[in-house]
C-alpha positions as CSV (number, residue, x, y, z in Angstrom):
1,X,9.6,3.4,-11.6
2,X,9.6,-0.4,-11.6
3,X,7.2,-1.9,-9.9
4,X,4.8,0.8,-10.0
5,X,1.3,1.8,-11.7
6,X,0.1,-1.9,-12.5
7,X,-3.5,-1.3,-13.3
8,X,-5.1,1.0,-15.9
9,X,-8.5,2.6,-14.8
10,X,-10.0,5.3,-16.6
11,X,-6.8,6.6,-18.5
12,X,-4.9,6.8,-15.1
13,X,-2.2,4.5,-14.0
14,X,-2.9,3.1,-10.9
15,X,-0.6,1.6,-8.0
16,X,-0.9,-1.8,-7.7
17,X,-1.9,-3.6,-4.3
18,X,1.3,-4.8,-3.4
19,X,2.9,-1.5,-3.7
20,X,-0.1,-0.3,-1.7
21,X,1.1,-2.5,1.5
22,X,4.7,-1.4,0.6
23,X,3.9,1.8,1.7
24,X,2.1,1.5,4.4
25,X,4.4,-1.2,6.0
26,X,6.9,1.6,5.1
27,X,8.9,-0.8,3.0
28,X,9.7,2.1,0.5
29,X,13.0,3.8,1.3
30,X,13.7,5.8,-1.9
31,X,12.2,9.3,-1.7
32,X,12.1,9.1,-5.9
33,X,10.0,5.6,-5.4
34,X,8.3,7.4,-2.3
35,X,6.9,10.2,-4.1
36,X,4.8,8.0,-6.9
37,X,2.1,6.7,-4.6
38,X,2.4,9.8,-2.4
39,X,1.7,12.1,-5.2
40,X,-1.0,9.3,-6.9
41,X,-3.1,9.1,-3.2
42,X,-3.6,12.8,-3.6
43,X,-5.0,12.8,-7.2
44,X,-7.2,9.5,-7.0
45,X,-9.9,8.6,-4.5
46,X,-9.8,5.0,-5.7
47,X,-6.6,4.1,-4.6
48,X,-6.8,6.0,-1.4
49,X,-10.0,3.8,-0.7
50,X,-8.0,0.7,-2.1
51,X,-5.1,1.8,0.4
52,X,-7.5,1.6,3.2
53,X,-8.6,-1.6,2.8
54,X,-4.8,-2.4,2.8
55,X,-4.3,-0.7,6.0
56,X,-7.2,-2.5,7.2
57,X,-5.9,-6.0,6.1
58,X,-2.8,-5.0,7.4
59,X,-3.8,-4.7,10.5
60,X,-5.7,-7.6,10.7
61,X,-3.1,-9.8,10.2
62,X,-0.8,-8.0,12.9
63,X,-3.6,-8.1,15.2
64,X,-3.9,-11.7,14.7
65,X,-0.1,-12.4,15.2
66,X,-0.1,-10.3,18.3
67,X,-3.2,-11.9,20.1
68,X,-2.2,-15.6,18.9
69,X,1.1,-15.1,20.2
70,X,2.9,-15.4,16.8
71,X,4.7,-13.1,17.8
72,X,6.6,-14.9,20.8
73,X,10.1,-16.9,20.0
């Protein structure tokens, strides 16, 4: 897949950070693209902690836009 497995740790190939936020914003339509960090999460504890922290920083940053009124036209 494209765009996918940008990092090289210990002989696996690991998804990169912005794919990371890709799928948790849900940005990945394409069950095929889907199914390579789905399938990589379950196998590797380091990217499942790395997604976390992108959750976390997600979040952040919606929290901020929603409590600063960012999100208000």
């Amino acid at each position: 897949m494209p765009g996918w497995g940008h990092g090289i740790i210990m002989g696996w190939i690991h998804v990169s950070d912005d794919d990371l936020e890709r799928y948790y914003l849900g940005m990945i339509d394409e069950e095929a693209e889907l199914a390579v960090p789905e399938e990589h999460l379950l196998a590797c504890p380091a990217c499942v902690e790395r997604a976390e922290q992108s959750q976390d920083r997600v979040d952040a940053i919606r929290a901020a836009i929603i409590l600063g009124g960012f999100d208000e036209y």
